[in-house]
N, CA, C, O and CB atoms as a CASP TS submission, in Angstrom:
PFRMAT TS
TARGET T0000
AUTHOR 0000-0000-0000
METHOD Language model
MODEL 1
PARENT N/A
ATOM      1  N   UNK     1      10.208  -2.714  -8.638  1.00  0.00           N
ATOM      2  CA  UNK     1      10.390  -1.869  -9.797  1.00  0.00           C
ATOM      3  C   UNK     1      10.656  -0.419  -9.378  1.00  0.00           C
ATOM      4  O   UNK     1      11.675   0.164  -9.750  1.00  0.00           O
ATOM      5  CB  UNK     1       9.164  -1.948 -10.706  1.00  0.00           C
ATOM      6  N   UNK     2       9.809   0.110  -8.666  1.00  0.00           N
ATOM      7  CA  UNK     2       9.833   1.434  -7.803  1.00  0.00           C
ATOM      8  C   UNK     2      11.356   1.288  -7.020  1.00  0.00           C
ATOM      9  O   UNK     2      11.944   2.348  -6.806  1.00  0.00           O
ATOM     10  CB  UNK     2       8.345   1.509  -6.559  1.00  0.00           C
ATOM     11  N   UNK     3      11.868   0.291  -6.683  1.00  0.00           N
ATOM     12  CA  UNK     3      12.804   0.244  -5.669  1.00  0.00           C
ATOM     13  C   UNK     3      14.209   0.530  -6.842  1.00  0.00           C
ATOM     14  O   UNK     3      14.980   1.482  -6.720  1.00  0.00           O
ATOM     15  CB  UNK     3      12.714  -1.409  -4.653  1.00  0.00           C
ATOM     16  N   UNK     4      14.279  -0.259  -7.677  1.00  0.00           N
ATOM     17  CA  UNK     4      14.883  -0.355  -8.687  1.00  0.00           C
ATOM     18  C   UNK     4      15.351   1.329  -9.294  1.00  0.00           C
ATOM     19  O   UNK     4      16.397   1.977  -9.328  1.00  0.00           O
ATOM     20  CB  UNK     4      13.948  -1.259  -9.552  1.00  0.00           C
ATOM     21  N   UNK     5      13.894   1.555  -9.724  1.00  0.00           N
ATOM     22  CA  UNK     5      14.054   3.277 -10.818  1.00  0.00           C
ATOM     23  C   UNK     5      14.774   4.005  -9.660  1.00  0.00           C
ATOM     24  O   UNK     5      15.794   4.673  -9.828  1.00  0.00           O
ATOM     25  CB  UNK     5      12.131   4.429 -11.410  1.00  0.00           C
ATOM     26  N   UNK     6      14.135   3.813  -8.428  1.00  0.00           N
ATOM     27  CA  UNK     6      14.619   5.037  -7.406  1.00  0.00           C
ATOM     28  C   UNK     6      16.450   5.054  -7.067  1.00  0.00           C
ATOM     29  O   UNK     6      17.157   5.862  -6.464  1.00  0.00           O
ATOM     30  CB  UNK     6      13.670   4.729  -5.706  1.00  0.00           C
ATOM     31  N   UNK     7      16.850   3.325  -8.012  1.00  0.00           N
ATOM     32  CA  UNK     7      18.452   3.662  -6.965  1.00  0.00           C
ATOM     33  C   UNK     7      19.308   4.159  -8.136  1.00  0.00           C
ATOM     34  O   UNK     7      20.427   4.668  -8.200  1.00  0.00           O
ATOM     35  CB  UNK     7      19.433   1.969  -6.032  1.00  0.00           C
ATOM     36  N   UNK     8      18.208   3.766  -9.202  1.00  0.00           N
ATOM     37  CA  UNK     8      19.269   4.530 -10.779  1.00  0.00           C
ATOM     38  C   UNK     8      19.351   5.429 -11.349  1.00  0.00           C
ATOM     39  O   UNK     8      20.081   5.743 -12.288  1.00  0.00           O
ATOM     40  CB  UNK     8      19.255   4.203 -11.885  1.00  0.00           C
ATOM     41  N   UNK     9      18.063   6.286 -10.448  1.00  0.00           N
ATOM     42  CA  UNK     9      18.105   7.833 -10.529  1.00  0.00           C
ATOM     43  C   UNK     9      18.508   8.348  -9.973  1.00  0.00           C
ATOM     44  O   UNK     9      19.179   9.311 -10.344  1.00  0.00           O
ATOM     45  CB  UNK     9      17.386   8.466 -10.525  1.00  0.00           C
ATOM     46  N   UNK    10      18.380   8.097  -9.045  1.00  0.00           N
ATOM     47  CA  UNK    10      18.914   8.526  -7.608  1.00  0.00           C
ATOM     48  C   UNK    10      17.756   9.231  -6.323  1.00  0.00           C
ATOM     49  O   UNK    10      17.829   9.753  -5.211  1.00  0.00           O
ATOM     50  CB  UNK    10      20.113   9.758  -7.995  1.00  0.00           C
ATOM     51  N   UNK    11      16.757   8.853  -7.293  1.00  0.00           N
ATOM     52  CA  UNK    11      15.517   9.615  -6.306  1.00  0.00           C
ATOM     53  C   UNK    11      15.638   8.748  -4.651  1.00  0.00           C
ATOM     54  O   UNK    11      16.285   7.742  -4.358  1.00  0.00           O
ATOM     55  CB  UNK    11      13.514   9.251  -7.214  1.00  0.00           C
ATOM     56  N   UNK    12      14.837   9.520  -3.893  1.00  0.00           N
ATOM     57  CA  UNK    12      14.578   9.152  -2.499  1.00  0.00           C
ATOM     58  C   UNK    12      13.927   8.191  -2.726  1.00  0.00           C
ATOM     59  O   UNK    12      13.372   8.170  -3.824  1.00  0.00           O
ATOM     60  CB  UNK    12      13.954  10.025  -1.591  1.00  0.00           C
ATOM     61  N   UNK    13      13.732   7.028  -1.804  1.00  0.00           N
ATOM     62  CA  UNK    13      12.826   5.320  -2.299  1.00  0.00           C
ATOM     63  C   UNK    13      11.627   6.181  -1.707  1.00  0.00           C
ATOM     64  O   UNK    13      10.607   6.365  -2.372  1.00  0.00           O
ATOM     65  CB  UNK    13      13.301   3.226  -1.253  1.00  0.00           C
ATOM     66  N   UNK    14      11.797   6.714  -0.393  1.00  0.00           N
ATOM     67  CA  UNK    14      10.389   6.910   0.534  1.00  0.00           C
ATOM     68  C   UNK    14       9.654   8.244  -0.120  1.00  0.00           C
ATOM     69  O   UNK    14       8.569   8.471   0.415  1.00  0.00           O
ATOM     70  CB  UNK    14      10.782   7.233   2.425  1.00  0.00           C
ATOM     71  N   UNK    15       9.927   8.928  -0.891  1.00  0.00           N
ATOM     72  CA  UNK    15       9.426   9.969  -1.791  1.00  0.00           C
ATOM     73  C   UNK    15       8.655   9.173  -2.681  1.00  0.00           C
ATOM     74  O   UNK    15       7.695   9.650  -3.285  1.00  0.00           O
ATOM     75  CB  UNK    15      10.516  10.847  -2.521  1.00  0.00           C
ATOM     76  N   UNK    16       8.992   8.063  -2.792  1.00  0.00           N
ATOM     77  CA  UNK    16       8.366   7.365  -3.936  1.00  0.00           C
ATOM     78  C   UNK    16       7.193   6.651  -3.834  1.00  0.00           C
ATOM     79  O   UNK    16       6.243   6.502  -4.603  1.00  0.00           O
ATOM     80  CB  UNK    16       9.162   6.536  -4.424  1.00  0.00           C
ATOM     81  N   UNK    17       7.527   6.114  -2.396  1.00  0.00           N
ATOM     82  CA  UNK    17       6.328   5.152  -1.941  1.00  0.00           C
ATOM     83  C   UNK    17       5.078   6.100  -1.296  1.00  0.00           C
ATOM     84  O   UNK    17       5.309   7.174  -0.742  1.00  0.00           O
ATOM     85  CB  UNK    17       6.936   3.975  -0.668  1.00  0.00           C
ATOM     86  N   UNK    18       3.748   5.547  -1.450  1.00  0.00           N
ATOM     87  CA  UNK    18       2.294   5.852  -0.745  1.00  0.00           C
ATOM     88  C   UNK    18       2.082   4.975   0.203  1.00  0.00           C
ATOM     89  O   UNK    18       2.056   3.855  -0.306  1.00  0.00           O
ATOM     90  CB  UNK    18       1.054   5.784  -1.637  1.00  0.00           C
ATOM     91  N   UNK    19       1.954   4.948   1.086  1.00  0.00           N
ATOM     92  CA  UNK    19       1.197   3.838   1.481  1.00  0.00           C
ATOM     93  C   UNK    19      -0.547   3.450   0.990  1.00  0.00           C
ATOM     94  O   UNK    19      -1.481   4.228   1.186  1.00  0.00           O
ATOM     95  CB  UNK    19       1.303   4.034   2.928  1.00  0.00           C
ATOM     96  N   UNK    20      -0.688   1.977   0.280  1.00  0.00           N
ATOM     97  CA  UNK    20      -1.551   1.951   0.052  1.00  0.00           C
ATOM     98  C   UNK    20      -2.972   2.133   0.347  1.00  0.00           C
ATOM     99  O   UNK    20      -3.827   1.552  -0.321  1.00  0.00           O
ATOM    100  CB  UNK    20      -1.292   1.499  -0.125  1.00  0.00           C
ATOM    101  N   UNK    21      -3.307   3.029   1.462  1.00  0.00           N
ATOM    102  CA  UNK    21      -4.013   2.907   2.150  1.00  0.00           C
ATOM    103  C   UNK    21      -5.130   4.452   1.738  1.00  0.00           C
ATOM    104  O   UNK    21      -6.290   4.839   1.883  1.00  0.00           O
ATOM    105  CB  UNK    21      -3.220   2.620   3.479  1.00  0.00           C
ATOM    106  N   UNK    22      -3.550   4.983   1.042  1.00  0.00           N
ATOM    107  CA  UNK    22      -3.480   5.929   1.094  1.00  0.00           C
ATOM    108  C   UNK    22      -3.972   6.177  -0.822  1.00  0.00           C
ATOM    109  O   UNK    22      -4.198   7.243  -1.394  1.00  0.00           O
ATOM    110  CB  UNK    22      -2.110   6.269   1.878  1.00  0.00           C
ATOM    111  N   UNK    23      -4.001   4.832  -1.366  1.00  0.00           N
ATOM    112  CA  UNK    23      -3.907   5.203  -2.622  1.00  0.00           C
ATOM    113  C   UNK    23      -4.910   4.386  -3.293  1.00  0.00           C
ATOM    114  O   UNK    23      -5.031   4.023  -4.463  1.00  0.00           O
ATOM    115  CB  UNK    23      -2.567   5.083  -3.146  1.00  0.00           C
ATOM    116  N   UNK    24      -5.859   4.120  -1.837  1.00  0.00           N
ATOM    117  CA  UNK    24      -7.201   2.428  -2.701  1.00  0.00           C
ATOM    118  C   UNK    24      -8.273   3.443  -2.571  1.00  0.00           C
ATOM    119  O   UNK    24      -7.823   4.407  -1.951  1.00  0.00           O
ATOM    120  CB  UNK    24      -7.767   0.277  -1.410  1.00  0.00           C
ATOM    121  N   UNK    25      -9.290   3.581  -2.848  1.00  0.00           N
ATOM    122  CA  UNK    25     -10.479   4.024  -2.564  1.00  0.00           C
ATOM    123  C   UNK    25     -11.349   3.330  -1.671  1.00  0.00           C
ATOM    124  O   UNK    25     -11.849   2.221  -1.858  1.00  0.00           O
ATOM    125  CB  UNK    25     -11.029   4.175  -3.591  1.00  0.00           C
ATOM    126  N   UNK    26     -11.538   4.369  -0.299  1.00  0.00           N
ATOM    127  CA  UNK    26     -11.981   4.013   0.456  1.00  0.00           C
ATOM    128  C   UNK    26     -13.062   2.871   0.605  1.00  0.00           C
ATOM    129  O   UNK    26     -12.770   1.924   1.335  1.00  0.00           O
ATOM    130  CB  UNK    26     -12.119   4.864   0.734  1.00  0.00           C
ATOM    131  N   UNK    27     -13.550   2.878   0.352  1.00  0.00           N
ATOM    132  CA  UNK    27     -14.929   1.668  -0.208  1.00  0.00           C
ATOM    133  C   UNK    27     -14.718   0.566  -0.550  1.00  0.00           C
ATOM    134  O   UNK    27     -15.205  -0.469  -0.094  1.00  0.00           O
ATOM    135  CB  UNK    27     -15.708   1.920  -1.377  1.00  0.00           C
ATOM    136  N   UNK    28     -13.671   0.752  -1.719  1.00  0.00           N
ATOM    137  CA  UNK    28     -12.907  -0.980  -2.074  1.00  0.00           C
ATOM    138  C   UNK    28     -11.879  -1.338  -0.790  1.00  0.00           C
ATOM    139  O   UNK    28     -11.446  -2.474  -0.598  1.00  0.00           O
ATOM    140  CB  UNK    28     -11.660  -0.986  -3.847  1.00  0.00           C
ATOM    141  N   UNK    29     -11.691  -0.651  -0.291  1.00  0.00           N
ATOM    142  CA  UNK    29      -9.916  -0.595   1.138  1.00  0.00           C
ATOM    143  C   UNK    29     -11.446  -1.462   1.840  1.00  0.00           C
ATOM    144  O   UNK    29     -11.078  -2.493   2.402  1.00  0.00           O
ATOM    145  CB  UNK    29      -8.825   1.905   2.416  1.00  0.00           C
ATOM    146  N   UNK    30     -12.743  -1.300   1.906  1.00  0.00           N
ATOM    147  CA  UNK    30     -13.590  -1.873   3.193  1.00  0.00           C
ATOM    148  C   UNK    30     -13.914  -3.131   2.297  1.00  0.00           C
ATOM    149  O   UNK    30     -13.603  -4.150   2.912  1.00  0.00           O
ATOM    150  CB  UNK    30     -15.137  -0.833   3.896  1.00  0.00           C
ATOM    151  N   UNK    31     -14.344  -3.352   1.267  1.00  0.00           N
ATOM    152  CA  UNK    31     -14.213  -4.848   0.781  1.00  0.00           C
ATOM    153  C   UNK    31     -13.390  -5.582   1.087  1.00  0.00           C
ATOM    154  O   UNK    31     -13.528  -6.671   1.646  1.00  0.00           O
ATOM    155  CB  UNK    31     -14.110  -5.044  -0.323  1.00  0.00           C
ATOM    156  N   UNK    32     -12.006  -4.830   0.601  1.00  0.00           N
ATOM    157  CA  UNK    32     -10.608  -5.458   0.446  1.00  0.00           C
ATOM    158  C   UNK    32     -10.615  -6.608   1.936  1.00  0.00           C
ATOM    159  O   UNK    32     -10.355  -7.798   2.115  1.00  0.00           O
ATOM    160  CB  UNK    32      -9.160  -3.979   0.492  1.00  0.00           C
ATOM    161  N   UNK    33     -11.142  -5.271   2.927  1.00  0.00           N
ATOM    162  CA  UNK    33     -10.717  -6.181   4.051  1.00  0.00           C
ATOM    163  C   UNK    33     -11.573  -7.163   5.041  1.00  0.00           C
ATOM    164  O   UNK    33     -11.360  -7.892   6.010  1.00  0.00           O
ATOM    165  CB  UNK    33     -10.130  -5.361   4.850  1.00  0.00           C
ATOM    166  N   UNK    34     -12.608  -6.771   4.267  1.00  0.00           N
ATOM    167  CA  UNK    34     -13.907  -7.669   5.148  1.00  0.00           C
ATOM    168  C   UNK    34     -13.565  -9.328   3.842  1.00  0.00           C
ATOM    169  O   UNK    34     -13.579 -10.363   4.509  1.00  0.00           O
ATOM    170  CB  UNK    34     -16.365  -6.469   4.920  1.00  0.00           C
ATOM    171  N   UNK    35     -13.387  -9.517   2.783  1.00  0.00           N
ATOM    172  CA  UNK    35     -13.787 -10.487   2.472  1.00  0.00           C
ATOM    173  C   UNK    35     -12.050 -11.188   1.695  1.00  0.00           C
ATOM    174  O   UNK    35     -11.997 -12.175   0.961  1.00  0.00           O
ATOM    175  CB  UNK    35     -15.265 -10.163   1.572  1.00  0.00           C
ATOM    176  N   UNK    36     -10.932 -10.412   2.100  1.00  0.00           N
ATOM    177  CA  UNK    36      -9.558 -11.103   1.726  1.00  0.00           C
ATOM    178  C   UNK    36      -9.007 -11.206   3.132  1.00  0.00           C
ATOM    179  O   UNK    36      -8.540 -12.281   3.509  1.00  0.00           O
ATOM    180  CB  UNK    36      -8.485 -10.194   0.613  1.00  0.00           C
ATOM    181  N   UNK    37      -9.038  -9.946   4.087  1.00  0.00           N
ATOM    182  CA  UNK    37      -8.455 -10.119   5.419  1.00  0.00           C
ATOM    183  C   UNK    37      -9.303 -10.085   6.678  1.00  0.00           C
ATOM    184  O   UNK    37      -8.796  -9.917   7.788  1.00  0.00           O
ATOM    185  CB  UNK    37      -7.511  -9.149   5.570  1.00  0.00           C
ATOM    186  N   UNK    38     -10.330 -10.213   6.524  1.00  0.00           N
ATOM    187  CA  UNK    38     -10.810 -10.382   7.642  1.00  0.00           C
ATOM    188  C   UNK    38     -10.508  -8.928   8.984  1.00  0.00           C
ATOM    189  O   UNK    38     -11.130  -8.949  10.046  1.00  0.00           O
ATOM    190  CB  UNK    38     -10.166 -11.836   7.927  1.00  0.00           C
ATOM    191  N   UNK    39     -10.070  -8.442   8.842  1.00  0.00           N
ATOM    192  CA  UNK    39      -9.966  -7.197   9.676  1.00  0.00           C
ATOM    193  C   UNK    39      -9.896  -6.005   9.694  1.00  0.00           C
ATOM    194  O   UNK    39      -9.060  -5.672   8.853  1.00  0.00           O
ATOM    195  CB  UNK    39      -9.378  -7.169  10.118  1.00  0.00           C
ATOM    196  N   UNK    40     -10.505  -4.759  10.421  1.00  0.00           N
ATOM    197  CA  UNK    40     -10.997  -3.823  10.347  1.00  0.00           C
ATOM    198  C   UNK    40      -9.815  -2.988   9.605  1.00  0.00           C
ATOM    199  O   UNK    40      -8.657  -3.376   9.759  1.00  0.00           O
ATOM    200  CB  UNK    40     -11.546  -3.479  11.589  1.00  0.00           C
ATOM    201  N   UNK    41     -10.166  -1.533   8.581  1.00  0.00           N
ATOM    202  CA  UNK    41      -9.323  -1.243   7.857  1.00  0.00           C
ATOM    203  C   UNK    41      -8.125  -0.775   8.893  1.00  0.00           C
ATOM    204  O   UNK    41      -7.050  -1.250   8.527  1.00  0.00           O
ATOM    205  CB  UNK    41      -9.864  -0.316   6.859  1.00  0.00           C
ATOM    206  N   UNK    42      -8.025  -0.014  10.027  1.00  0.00           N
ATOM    207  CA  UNK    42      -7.094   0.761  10.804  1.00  0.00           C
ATOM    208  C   UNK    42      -5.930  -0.481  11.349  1.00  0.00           C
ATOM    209  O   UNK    42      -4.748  -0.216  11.566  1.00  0.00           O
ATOM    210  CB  UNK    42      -8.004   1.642  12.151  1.00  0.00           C
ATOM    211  N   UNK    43      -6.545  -1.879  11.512  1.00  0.00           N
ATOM    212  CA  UNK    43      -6.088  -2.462  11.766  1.00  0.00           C
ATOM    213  C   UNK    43      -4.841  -3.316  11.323  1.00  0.00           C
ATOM    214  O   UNK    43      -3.940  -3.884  11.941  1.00  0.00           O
ATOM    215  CB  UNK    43      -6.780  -2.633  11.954  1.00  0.00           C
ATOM    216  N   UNK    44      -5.338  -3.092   9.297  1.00  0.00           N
ATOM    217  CA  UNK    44      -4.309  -3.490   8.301  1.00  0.00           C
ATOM    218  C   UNK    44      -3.070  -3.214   7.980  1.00  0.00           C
ATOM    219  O   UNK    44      -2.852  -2.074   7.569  1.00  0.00           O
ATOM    220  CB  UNK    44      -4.630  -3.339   7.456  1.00  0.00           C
ATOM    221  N   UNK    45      -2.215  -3.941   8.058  1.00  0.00           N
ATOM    222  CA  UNK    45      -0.798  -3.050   7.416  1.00  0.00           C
ATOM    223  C   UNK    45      -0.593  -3.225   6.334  1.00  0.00           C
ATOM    224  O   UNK    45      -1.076  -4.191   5.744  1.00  0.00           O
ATOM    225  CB  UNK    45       0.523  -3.267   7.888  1.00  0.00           C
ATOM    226  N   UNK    46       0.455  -2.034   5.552  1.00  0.00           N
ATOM    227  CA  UNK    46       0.660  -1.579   4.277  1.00  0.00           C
ATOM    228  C   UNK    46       1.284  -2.925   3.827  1.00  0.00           C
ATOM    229  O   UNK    46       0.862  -3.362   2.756  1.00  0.00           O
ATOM    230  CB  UNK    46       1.559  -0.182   4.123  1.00  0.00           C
ATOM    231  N   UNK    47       2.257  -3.675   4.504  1.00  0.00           N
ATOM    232  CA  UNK    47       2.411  -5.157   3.806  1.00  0.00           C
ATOM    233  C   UNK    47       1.501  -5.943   3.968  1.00  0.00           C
ATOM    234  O   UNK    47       1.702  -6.955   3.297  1.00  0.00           O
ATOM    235  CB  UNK    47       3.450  -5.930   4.177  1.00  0.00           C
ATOM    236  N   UNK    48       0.854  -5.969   4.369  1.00  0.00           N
ATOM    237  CA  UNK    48      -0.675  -7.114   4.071  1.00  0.00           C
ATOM    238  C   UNK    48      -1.270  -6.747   3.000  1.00  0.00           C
ATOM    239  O   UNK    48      -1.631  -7.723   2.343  1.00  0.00           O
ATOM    240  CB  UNK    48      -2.000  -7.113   5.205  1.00  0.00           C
ATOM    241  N   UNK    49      -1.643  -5.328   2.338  1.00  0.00           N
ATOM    242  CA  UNK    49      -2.048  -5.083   1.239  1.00  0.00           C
ATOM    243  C   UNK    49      -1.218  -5.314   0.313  1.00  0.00           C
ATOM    244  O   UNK    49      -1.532  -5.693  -0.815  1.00  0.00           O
ATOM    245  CB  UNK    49      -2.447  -4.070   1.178  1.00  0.00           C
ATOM    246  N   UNK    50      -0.437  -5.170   0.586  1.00  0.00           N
ATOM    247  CA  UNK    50       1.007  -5.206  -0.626  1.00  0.00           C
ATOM    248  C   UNK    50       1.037  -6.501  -1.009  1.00  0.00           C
ATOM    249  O   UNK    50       1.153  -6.795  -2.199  1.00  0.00           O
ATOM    250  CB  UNK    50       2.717  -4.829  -0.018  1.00  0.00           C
ATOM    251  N   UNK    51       0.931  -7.460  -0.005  1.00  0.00           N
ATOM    252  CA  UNK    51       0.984  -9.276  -0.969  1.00  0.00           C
ATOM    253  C   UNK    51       0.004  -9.423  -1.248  1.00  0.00           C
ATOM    254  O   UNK    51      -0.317 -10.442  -1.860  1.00  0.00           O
ATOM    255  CB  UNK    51       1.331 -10.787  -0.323  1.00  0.00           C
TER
END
């Protein structure tokens, strides 16, 4: 959707994007990953959160 608005406006895509890491609250980002991924937060990538 983000990818979409950004090519019909014409905005920058990467202006657009956060990385989520960047946009969970810290505390839930340490749930997130102890009990869906199994691995330490530094360790996660922004597409593992993303699916």
């Amino acid at each position: 959707m983000v990818r979409q608005r950004s090519t019909k406006s014409g905005e920058r895509l990467d202006g657009s994007l956060h990385p989520v890491k960047a946009c969970v609250d810290p505390e839930l980002l340490e749930i997130l990953r102890f009990y869906e991924l199994r691995k330490v937060v530094d360790a996660v990538l922004n597409e593992e959160q993303v699916a």
